[in-house]
N, C-alpha and C positions, 0 to 999 in steps of 0.2 A: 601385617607388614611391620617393620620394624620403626622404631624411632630415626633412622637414619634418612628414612622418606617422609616424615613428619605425619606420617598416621597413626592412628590407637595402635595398641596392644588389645581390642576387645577379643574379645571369643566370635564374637558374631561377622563374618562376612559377607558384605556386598559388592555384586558385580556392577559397575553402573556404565552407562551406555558414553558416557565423558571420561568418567576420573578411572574407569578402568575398575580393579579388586583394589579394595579397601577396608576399615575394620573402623571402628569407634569403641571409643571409653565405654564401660559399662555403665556409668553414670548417664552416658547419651541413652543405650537402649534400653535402660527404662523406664526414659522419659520415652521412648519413641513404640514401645509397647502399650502406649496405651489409646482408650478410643480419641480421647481429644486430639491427638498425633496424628492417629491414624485417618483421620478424618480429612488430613491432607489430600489423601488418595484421589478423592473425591474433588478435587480443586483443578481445574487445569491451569496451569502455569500462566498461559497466555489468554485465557478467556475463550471466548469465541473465536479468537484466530483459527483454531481446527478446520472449521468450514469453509475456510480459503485456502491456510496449507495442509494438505492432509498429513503433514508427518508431526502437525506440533501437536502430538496427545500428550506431553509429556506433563507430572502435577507439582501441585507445592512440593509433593513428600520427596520428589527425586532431588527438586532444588535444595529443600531443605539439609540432606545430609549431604549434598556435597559442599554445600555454602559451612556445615557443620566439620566436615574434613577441613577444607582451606583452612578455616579460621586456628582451626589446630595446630593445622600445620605452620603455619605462621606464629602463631602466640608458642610454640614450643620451642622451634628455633629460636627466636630471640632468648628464650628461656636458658637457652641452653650455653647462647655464648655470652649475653649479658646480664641474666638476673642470678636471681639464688646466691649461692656460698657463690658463684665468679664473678659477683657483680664489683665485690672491693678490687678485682685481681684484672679486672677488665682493663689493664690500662687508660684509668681516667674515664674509662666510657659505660660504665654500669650501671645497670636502671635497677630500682626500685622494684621486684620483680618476684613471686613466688608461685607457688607448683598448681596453687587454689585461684588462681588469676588466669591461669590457663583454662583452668575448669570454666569458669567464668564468662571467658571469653569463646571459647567452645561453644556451652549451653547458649549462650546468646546467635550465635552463629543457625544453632538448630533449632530454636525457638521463634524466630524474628519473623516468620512468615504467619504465625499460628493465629492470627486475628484478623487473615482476610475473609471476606466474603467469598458467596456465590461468583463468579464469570469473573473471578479478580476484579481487577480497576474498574471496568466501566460497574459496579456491585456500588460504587463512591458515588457515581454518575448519577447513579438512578437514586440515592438518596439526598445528591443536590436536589433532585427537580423534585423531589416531596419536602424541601426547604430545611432540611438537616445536614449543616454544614460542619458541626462542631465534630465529627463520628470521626475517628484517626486506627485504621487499620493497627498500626504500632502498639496503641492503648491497648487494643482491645487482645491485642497477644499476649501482654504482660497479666491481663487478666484472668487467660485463660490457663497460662501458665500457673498464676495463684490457684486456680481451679485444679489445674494436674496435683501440684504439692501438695492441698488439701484433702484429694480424696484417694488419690493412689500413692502406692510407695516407691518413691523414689529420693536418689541418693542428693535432694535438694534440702535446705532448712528457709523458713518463715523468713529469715535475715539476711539469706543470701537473693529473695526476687528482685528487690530494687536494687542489683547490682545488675544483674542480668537484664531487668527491662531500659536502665540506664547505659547499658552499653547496646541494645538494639535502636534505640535513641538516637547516640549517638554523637552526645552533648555531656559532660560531666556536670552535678549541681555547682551552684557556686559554694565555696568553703564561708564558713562565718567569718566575718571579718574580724582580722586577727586572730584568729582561736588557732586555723590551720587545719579544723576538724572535720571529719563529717565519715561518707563512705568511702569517699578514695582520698589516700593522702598525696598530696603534694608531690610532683614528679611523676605520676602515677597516666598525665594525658594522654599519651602514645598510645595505651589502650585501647580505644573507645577511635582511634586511627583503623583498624582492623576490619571490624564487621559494617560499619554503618559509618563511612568518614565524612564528615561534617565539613574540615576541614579544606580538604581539596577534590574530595572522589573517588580517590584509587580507593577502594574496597575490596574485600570478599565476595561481598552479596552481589557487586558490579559484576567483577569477573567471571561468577559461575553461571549467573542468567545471560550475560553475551556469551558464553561461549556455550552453555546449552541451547540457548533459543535461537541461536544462529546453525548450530550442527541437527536438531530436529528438523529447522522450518527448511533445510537445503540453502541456506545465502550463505557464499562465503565471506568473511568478514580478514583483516590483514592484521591483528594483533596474534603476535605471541603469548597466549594466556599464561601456559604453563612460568615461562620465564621470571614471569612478574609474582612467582611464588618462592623462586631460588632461592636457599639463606644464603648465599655469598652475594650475591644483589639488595637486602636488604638488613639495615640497620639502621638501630634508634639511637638520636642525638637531639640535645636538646630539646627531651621530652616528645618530640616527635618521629614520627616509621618515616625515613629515609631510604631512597635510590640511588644504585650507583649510575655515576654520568653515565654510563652508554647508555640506559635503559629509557632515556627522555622519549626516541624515537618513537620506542615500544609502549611507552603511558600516551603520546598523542596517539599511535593506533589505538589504545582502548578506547579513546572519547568521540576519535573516528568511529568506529564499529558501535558506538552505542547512538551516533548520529544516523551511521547506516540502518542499522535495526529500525530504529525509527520512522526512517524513510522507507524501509523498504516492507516489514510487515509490520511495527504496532501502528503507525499511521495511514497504512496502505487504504486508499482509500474503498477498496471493498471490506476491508475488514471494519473499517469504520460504518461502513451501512449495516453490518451485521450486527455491531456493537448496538449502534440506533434503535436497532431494530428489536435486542434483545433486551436493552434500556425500556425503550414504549411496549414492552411487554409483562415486566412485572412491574409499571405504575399503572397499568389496565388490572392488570391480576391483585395488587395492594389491598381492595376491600374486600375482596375475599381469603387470601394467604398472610394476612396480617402480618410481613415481612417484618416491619418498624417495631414490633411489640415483640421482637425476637433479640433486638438490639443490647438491651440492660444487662442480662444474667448472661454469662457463660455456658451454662449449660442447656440454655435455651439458645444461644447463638450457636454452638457446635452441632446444632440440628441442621441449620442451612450449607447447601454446598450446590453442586453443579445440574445435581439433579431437579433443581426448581423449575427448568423449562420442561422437563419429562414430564413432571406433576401436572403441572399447565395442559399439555397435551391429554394425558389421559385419566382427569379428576373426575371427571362420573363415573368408570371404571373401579377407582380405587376408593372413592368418598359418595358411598350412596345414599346420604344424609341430601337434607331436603336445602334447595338456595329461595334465598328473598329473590324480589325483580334486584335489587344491587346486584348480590353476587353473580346471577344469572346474566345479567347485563356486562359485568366484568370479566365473567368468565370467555364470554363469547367473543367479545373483544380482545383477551389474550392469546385466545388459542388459535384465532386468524391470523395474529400476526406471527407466532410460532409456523403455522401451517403455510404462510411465504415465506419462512429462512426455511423449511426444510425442501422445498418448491424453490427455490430459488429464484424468487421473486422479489430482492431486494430491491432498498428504497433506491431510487436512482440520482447518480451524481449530474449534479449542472457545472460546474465550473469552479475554477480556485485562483486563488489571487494571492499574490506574496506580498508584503507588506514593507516598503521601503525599508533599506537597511537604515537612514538616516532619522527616520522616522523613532525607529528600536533606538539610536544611537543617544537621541536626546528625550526620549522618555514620552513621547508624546502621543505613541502609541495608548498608553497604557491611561491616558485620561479620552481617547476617544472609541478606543473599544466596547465601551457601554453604549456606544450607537449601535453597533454588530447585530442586532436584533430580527428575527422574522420579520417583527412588525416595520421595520423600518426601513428594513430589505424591498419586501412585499409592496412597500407604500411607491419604490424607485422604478414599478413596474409602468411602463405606458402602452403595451402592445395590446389589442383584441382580441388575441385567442384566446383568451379564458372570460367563459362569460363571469360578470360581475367582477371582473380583476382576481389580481391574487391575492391570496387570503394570509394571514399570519399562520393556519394550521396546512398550510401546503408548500411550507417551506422549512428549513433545518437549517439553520445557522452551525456552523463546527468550526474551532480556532483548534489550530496544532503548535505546538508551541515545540521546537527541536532546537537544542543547543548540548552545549556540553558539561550538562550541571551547575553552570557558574554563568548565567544568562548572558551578557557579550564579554565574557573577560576569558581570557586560557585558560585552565584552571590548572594546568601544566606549568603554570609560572609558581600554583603554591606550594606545586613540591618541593619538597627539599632533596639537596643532592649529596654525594660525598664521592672525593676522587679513588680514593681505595681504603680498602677496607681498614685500617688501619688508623682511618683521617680522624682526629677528632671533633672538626668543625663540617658545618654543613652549609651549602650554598643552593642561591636559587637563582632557574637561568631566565633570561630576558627576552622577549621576542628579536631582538637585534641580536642576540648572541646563535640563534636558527639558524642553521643552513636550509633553507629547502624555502617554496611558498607558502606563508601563513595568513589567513583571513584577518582584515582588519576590527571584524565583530564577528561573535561564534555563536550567532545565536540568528533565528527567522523564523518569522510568526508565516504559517499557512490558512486563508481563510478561504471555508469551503460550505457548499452550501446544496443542500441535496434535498428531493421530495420525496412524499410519500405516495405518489402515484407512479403509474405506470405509464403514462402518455407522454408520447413527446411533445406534446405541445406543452404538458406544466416540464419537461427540462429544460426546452427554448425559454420558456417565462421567465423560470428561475436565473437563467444565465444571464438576463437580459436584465433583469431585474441587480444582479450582483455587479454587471458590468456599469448601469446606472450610478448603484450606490457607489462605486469605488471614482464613478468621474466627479460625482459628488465631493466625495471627500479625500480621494488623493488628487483630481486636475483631472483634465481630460489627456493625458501623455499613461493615467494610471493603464496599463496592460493586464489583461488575465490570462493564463496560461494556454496554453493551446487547445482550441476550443473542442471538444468529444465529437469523434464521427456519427451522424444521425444515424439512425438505426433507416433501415431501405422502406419503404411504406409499401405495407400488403398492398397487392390486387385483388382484386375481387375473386374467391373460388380459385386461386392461382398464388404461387409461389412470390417470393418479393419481388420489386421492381426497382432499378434503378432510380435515382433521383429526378424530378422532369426540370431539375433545374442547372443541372449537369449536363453540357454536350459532350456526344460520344464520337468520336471517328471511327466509321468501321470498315476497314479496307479488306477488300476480296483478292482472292489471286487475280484473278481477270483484271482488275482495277490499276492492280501494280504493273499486272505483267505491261497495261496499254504506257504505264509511266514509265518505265525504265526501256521500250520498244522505241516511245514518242523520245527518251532523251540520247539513244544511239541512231536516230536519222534524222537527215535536215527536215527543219520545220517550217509545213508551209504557216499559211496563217491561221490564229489560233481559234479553235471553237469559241462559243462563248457561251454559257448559259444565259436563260431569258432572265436579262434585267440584273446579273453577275458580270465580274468581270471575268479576263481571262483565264481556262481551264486547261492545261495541258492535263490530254486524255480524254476530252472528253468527247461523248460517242456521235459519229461521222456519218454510221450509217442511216438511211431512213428507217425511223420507226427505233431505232435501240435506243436501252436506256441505260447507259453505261457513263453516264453523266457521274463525274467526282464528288458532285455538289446534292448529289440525290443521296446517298449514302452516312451523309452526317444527319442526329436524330432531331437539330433543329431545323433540318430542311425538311423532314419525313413528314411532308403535313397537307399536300396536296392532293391530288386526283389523278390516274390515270385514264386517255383515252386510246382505247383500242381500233387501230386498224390493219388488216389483213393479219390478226393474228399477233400482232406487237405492238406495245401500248408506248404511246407516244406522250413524253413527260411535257405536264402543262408548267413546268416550275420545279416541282417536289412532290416525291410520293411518300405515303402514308401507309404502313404496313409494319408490322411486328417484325419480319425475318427482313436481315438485310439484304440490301440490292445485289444481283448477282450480274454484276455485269457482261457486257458480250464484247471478245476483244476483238474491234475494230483495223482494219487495213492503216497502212499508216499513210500520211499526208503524201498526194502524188500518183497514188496505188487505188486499184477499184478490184472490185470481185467480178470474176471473169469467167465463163463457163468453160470447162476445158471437156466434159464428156457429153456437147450437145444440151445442157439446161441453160436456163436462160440467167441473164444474170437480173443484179438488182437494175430497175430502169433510174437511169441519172446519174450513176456511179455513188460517189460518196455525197451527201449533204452539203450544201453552202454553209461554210461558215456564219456568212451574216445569216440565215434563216432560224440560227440556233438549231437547240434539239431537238429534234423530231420534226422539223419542217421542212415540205418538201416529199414526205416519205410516199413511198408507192408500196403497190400489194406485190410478193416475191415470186416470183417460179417457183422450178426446182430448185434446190438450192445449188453450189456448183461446189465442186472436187477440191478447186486448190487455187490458192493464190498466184499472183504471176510472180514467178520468180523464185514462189517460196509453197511449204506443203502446208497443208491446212491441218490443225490439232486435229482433234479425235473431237475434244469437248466441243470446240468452235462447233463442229461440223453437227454434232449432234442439239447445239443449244438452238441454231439456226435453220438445221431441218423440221425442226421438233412443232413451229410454233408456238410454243410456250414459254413466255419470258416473264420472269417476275418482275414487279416494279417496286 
């Protein structure tokens, strides 16, 4: 594609599933022909996320050339209308700017991924908890990069990586004082604005992983990506990459959509069990795959990739070399828990708790987070379903940390603006200069807390446990989010069962139809159940059990006694299937033989005697009611003698 759409002129074309057909510098392909590069493949973008959305397969290697495009594409345009031979001619506005700065900034674009681990980020997670904090994906890219220059040929020199790993950075060094010397000369910042902004955020690398990881995983997200690539939208003033005023709207959608992302899958809290789960999998696996001892060299590190939990899975297979009890011991513990992520038998969430905005506001979070602990969580437990209590190893402490790069500040106020293109000064806008609602802090800590069993009694614990700590330490007014529907508790030999601690109402036709009969004619007085108050509807004749109050399942708890055939309710019956009631004559009205049967002896029930008192044994049954035709069901519920209770 041509320089007019700020893509290469390479030979080589890629279709890609975002940016569409594209082309890169020769200089990019190859570096990207080789195995170090290619070893991205093998990365998924998003780690584990796959296992919850099925569409995010996508890897480093795709991000990487498109994050490689953009940054082109941007670092040329400026090129074009401010640096080089037009930078004198620029009207006052010309940068410091040449054709090898592009290159520069390109190769950093497509290099800046090259030092991740295995499962991406949580790859950092699991070498926190084996106490290696210093380890910086960033580094370890510039390293390998020195690794590409050194053994393959490409169109890089020795003197040009610390420019490259310096603009993946994202930080210029500082110049010697007073000299003015070093790698980048003076006027030269706005660079290092591009791939990796330090500065305020707007990026490249932002842009391409929200708007690929949002179109893989299906979440829509509300930024205009492309726009924020336009060269009549952007330009460099006073050493910094400036927007034109409209475009404000369009940078708070990026920092929105990268807050959504966050909410909605990198923190989503199953992919976070997954993460956990793939975490406590290679610190189980560690003594035998000696993960940490692959860290130092480059070309021992480009050996790890995605494929580490395949390994885990099927290592007697592929390593029939002989284990001590360690590795034997390690081994069997990793590939259990591999063997519940692919079972789907993840750890289970207990509850989350957000963390006062006021608290974030004056910083006080941040000296009490160090309570956040299993152990200390564990210790808030006071319930008896876990014998011996809860334990520190049966619980997961997890803090989310989601804002918009700039912890509670906008980070949309450090842009810089310009009114058209022509402006030579640049301004920044204020939260009071906003139309619309803006938060008064852009930042909230999520703290979550999950186990490593299956029972719900340890999810109850755990909630109960987190909901302690937090009246502990934010008040008893502290809230946690809306608590997880229990899961239904098997029955024995039988499919689940409702809760027994949940009442159910369960209305029959019969039951209604006596309600809406009983409230279209006058009412004499009203039944009552034994030891209840009044029931409109309920059942009048001897021996029915069409009582209101039979049918709910905290009444279901009594005895039926049977006479002539129909069980006469002592209170409440007690039965799996509910009540089927029998529609009753209405108040005033008896059952009356009309073809020679007899009728019921006594007509309808005394009120005061309640249900079922008083009842006699039936004749025949009779035809029809006075006045009115008898159903079909009636007739046959009541012929039948058989009445469920």
């Amino acid at each position: 594609m041509g320089d007019s759409d700020g893509d290469g002129d390479g030979t080589t074309i890629f279709t890609d599933t975002v940016d569409g057909t594209f082309s890169l510098q020769s200089y990019c392909i190859k570096v990207i022909d080789t195995p170090a590069f290619q070893r991205l493949r093998g990365l998924s973008q998003l780690g584990v996320t796959k296992y919850v959305f099925p569409g995010a397969v996508h890897s480093r290697f795709e991000h990487s050339l498109g994050t490689a495009r953009k940054s082109y594409k941007i670092a040329r345009n400026i090129f074009k209308q401010q640096g080089g031979e037009r930078a004198a001619a620029a009207d006052g506005v010309g940068v410091d700017m040449d054709e090898e700065d592009v290159k520069f900034v390109t190769l950093a674009g497509l290099t800046h991924d090259l030092g991740h681990g295995p499962l991406s980020h949580p790859f950092e997670n699991f070498l926190k908890r084996l106490g290696i904090t210093h380890w910086r994906h960033e580094h370890m890219s510039g390293r390998i990069l020195d690794y590409i220059v050194t053994n393959y040929d490409v169109d890089i020199t020795r003197s040009d990586i610390p420019r490259i790993t310096q603009l993946i950075h994202g930080l210029p060094p500082e110049h010697r004082q007073g000299a003015g010397v070093g790698l980048w000369r003076p006027g030269r910042r706005f660079l290092f604005d591009i791939v990796a902004n330090k500065r305020n955020g707007v990026d490249v690398d932002k842009v391409d992983y929200l708007q690929r990881d949002a179109t893989m995983c299906g979440v829509k997200v509300g930024c205009d990506f492309d726009r924020l690539l336009k060269k009549r939208f952007i330009k460099v003033i006073d050493d910094e990459v400036c927007y034109h005023w409209s475009e404000y709207p369009n940078i708070l959608d990026l920092f929105r959509a990268r807050e959504a992302m966050h909410r909605k899958v990198y923190t989503n809290r199953k992919c976070k069990a997954v993460e956990l789960m793939a975490v406590d999998a290679l610190v189980a696996a560690e003594p035998l795959l000696r993960i940490t001892e692959r860290l130092d060299e480059p070309g021992d590190f480009i050996s790890l990739d995605d494929s580490l939990l395949r390994t885990i899975e099927t290592y007697e297979k592929n390593y029939r070399s002989k284990l001590n009890d360690v590795e034997e011991k390690a081994l069997t513990k990793a590939q259990e828990i591999v063997r519940l992520i692919r079972t789907r038998k993840l750890y289970r969430f207990g509850n989350q708790f957000t963390v006062p905005p006021e608290y974030l506001a004056d910083s006080r979070w941040e000296s009490m987070k160090r309570h956040f602990t299993p152990a200390e969580v564990a210790s808030c437990y006071g319930g008896s379903d876990i014998p011996g209590g809860l334990q520190p190893d049966d619980i997961i402490c997890d803090e989310n940390k989601i804002d918009h790069t700039m912890g509670g500040a906008n980070p949309a106020e450090r842009v810089g603006f310009f009114r058209n293109y022509s402006s030579r000064e640049k301004y920044y806008i204020g939260q009071h200069q906003v139309v619309g609602i803006m938060p008064h802090l852009f930042q909230e800590r999520v703290l979550r807390v999950f186990t490593r069993h299956q029972e719900e009694r340890y999810v109850r614990a755990i909630e109960e446990a987190l909901r302690n700590w937090c009246d502990q330490r934010f008040g008893s007014a502290a809230q946690l989010a809306t608590p997880v529907r229990p899961r239904r508790q098997q029955s024995a030999g039988s499919g689940a069962a409702a809760p027994s601690d949940v009442p159910q109402l369960v209305f029959t036709r019969e039951v209604l139809i006596n309600q809406l009969t009983d409230g279209m004619r006058p009412q004499g007085p009203a039944a009552r159940v034994q030891g209840g108050p009044p029931m409109a509807g309920a059942a009048r004749g001897g021996g029915g059990c069409g009582a209101l109050g039979s049918v709910s399942n905290s009444m279901r708890e009594g005895s039926c006694s049977h006479s002539g055939g129909h069980a006469a309710t002592t209170g409440t019956a007690s039965e799996s299937t509910p009540v089927r009631a029998v529609l009753q004559p209405a108040p005033g009205r008896s059952w009356v033989p009309t073809d020679g049967a007899t009728a019921t002896a006594g007509g309808n029930a005394a009120a005061g005697g309640g249900v079922g008192a008083g009842s006699e044994d039936r004749a025949a049954a009779p035809r029809g009611l006075v006045g009115e035709q008898e159903s079909g069901r009636v007739k046959r519920q009541r012929t039948s003698g058989r009445h469920a209770c």
